[in-house]
PyMOL CGO cylinders between C-alpha atoms (Angstrom):
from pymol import cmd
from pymol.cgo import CYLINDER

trace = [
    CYLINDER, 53.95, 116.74, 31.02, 50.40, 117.95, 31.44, 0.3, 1, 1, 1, 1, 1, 1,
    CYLINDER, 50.40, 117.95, 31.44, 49.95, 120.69, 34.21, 0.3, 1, 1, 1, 1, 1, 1,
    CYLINDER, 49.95, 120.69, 34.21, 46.88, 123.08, 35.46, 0.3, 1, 1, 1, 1, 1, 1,
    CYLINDER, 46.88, 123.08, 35.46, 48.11, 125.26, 37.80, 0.3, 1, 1, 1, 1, 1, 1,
    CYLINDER, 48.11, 125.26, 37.80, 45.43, 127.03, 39.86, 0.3, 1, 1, 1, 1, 1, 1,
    CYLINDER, 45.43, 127.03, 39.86, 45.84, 130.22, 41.50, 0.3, 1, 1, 1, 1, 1, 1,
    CYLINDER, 45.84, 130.22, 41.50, 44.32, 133.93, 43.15, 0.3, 1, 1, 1, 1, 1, 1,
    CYLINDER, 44.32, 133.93, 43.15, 41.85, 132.51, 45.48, 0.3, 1, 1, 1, 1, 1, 1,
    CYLINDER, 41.85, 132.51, 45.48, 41.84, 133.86, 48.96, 0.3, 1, 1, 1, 1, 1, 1,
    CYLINDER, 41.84, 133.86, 48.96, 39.59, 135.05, 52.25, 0.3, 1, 1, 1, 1, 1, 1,
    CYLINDER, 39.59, 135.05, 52.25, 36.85, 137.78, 50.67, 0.3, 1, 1, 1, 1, 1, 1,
    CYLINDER, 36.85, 137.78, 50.67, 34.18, 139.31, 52.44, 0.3, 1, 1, 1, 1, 1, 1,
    CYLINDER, 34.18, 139.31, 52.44, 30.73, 138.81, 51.05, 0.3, 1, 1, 1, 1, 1, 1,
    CYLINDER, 30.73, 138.81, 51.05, 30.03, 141.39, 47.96, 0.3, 1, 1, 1, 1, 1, 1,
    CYLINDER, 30.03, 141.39, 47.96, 33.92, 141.39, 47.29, 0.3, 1, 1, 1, 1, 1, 1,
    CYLINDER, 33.92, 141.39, 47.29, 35.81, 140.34, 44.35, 0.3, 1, 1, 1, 1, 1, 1,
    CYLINDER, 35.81, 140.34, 44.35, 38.49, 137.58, 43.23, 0.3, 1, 1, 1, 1, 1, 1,
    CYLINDER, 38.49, 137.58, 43.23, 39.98, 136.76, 40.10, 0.3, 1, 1, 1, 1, 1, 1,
    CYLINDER, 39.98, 136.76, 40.10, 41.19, 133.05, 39.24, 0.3, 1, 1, 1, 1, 1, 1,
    CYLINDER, 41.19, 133.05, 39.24, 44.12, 131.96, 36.85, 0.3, 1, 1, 1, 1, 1, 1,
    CYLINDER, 44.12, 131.96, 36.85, 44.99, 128.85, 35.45, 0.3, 1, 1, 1, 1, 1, 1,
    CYLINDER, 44.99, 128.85, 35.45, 48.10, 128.49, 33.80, 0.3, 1, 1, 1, 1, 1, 1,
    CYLINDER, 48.10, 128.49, 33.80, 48.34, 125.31, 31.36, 0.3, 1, 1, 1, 1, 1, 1,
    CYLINDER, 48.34, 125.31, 31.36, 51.46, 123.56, 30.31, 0.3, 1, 1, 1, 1, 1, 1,
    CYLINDER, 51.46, 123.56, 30.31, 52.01, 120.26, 28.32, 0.3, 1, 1, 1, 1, 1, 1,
    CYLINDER, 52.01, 120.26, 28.32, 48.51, 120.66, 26.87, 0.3, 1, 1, 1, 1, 1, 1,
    CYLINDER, 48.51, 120.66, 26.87, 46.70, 121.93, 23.85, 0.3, 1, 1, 1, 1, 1, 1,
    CYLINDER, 46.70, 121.93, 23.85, 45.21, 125.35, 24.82, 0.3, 1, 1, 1, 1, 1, 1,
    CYLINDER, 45.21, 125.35, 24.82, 44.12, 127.35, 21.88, 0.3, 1, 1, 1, 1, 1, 1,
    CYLINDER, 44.12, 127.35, 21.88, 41.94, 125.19, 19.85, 0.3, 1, 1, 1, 1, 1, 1,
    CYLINDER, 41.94, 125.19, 19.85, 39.65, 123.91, 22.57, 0.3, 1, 1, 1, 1, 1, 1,
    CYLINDER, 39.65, 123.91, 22.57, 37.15, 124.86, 24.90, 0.3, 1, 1, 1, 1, 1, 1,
    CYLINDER, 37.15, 124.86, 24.90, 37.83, 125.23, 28.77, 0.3, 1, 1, 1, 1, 1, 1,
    CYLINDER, 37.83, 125.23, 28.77, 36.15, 125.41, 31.91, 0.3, 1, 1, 1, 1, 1, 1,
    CYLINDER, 36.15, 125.41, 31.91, 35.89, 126.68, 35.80, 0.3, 1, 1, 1, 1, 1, 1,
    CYLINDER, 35.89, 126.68, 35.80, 34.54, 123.83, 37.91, 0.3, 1, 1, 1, 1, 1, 1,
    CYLINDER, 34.54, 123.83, 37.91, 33.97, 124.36, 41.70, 0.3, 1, 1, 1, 1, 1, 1,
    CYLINDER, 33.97, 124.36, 41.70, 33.48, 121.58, 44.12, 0.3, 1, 1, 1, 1, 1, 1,
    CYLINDER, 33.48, 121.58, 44.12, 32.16, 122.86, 47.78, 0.3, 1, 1, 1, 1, 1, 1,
    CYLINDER, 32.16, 122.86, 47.78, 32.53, 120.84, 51.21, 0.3, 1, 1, 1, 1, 1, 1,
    CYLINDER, 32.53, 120.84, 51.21, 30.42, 117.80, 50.93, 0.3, 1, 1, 1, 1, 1, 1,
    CYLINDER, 30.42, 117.80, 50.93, 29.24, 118.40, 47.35, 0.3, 1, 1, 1, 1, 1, 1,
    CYLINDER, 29.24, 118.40, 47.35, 30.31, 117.41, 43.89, 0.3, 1, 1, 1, 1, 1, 1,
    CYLINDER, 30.31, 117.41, 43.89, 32.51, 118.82, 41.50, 0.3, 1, 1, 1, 1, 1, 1,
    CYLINDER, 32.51, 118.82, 41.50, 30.23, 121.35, 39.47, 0.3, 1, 1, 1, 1, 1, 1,
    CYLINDER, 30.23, 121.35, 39.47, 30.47, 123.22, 35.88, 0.3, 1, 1, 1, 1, 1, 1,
    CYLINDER, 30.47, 123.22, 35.88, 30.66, 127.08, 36.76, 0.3, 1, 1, 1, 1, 1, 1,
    CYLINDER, 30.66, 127.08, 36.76, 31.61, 128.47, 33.54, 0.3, 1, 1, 1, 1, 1, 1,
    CYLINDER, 31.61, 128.47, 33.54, 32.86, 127.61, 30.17, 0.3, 1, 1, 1, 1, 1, 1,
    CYLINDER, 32.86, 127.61, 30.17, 34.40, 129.15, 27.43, 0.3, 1, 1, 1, 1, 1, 1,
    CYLINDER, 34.40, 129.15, 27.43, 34.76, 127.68, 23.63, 0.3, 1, 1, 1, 1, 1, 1,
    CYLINDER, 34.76, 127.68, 23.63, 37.87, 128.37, 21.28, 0.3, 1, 1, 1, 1, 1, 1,
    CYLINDER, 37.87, 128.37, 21.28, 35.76, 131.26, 19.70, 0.3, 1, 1, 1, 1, 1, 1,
    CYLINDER, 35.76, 131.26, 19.70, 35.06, 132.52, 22.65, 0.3, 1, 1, 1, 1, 1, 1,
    CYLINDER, 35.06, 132.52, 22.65, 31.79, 131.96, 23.12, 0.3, 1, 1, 1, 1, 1, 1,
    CYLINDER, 31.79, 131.96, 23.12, 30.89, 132.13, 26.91, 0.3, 1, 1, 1, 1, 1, 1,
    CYLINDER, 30.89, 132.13, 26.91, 28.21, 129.94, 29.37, 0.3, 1, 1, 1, 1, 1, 1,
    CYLINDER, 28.21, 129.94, 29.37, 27.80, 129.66, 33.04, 0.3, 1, 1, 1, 1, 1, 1,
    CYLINDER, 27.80, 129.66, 33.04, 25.67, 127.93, 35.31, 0.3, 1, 1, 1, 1, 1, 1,
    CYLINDER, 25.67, 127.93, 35.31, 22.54, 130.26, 36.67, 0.3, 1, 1, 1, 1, 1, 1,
    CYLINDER, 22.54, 130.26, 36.67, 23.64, 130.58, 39.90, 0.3, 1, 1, 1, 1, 1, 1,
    CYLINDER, 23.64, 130.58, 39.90, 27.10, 132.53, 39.06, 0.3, 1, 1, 1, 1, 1, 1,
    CYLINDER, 27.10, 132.53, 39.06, 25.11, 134.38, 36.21, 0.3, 1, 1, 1, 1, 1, 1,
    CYLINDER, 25.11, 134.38, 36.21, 25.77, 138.12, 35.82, 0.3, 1, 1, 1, 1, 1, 1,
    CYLINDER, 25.77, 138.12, 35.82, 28.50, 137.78, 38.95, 0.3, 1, 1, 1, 1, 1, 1,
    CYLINDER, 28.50, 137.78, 38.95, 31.63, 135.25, 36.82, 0.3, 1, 1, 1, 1, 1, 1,
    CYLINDER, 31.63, 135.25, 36.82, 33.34, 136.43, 34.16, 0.3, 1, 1, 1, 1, 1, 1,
    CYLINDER, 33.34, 136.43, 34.16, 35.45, 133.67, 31.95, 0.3, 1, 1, 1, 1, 1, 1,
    CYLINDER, 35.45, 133.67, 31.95, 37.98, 134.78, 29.70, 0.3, 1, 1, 1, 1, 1, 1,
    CYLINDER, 37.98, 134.78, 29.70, 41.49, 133.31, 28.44, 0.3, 1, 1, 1, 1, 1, 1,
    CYLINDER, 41.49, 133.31, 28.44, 44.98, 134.66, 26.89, 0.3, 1, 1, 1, 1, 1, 1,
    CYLINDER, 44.98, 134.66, 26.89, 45.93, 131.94, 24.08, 0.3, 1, 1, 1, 1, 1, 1,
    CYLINDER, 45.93, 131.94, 24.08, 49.12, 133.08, 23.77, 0.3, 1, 1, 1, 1, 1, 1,
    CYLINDER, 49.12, 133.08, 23.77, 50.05, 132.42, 27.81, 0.3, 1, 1, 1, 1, 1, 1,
    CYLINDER, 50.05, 132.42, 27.81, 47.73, 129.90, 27.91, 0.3, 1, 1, 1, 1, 1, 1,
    CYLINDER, 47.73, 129.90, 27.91, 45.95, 131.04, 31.12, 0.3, 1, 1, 1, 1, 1, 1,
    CYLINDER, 45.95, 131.04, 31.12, 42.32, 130.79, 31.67, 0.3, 1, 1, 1, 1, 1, 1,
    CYLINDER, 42.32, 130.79, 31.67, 40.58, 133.70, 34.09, 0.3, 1, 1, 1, 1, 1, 1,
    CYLINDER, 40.58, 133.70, 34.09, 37.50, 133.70, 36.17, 0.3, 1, 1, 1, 1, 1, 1,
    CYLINDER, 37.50, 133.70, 36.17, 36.70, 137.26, 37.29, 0.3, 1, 1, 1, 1, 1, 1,
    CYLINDER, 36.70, 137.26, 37.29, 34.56, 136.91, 40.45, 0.3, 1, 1, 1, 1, 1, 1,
    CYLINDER, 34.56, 136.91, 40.45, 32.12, 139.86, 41.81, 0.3, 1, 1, 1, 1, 1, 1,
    CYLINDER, 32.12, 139.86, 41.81, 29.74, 139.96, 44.25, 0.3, 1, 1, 1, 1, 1, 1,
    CYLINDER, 29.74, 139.96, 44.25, 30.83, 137.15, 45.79, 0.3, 1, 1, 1, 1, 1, 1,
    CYLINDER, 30.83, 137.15, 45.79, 28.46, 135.10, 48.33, 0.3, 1, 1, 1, 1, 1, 1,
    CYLINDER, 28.46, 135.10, 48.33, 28.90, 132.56, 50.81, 0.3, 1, 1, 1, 1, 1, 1,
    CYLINDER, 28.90, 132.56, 50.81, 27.54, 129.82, 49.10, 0.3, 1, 1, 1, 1, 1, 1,
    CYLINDER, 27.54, 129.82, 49.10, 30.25, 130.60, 46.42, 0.3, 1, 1, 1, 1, 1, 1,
    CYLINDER, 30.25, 130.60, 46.42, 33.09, 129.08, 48.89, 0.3, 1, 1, 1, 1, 1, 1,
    CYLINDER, 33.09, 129.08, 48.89, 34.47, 125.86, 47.17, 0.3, 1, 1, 1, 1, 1, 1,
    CYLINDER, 34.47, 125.86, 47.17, 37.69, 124.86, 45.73, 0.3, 1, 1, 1, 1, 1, 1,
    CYLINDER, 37.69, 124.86, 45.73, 37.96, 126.29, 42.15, 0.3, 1, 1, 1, 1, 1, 1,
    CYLINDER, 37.96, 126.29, 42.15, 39.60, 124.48, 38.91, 0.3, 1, 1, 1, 1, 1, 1,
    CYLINDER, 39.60, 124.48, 38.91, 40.25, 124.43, 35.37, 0.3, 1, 1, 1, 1, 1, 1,
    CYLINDER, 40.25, 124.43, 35.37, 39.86, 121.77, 32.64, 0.3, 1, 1, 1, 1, 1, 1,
    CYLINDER, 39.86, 121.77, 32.64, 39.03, 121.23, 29.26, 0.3, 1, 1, 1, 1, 1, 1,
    CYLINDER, 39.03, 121.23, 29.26, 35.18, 120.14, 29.37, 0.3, 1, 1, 1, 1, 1, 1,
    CYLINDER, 35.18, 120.14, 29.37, 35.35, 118.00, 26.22, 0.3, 1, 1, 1, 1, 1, 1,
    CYLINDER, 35.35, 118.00, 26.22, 38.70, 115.26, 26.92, 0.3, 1, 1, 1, 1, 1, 1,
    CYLINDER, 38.70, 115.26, 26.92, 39.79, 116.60, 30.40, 0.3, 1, 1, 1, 1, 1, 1,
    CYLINDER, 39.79, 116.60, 30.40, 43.31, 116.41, 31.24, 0.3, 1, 1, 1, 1, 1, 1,
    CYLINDER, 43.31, 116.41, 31.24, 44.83, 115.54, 34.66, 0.3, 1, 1, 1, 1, 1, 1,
    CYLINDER, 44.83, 115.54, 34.66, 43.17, 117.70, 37.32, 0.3, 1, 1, 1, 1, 1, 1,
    CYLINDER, 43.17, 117.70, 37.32, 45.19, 120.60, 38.75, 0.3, 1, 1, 1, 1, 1, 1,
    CYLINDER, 45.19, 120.60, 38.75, 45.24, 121.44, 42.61, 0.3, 1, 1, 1, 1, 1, 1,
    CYLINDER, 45.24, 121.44, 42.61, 42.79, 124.09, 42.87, 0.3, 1, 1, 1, 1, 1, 1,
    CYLINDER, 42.79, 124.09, 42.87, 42.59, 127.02, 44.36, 0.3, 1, 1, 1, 1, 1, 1,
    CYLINDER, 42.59, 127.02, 44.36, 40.36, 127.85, 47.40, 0.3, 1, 1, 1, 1, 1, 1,
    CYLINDER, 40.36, 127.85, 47.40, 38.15, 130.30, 47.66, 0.3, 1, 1, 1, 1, 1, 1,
    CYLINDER, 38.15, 130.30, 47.66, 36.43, 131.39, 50.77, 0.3, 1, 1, 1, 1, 1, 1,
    CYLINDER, 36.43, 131.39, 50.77, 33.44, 133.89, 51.27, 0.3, 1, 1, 1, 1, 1, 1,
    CYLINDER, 33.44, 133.89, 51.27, 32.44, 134.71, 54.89, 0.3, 1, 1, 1, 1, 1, 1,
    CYLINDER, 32.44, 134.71, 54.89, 32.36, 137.81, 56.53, 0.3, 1, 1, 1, 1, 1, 1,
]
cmd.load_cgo(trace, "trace")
């Protein structure tokens, strides 16, 4: 049974710092690319970050020099370190694979206000 279980987001202050995990289950992990979407109040569900099977990292300009992706293959978990955090970074976070998504996790919320 497919699972992506979100996790770590939280109240932050502007400036502060989170860091997201995903934990995968019932999936293929190591061999394929992943991803940190976001999807804000009112908005669409956006790309943030990716991350191939190499390693080879990408993220969307406005989280640029702030996100950090990175994964552990052998507990197939997928991170997003996030630093200097703004308020227009609030949104519900996830995790999928960008190339053959899987069933959609719950998310984890992040909220930046002071």
């Amino acid at each position: 049974q497919v699972q992506l279980v979100e996790s770590g987001g939280g109240l932050v202050q502007p400036g502060g710092s989170l860091r997201l995990s995903c934990v995968a289950s019932g999936v293929i992990f190591s061999a394929v690319a992943w991803a940190w979407y976001r999807q804000a109040p009112g908005k669409e569900r956006e790309l943030v970050a990716s991350i191939t099977d190499y390693g080879t990292t990408n993220y969307a300009d406005s989280v640029k020099g702030r996100f950090t992706i990175s994964r552990d293959n052998a507990k197939y978990t997928l991170y997003l370190q996030m630093d200097s955090l703004k308020p227009e970074d609030t949104a519900v976070y996830y995790c999928n694979r960008p190339r053959g998504p899987v069933k959609w996790g719950q998310g984890t919320q992040a909220t930046v206000s002071s």
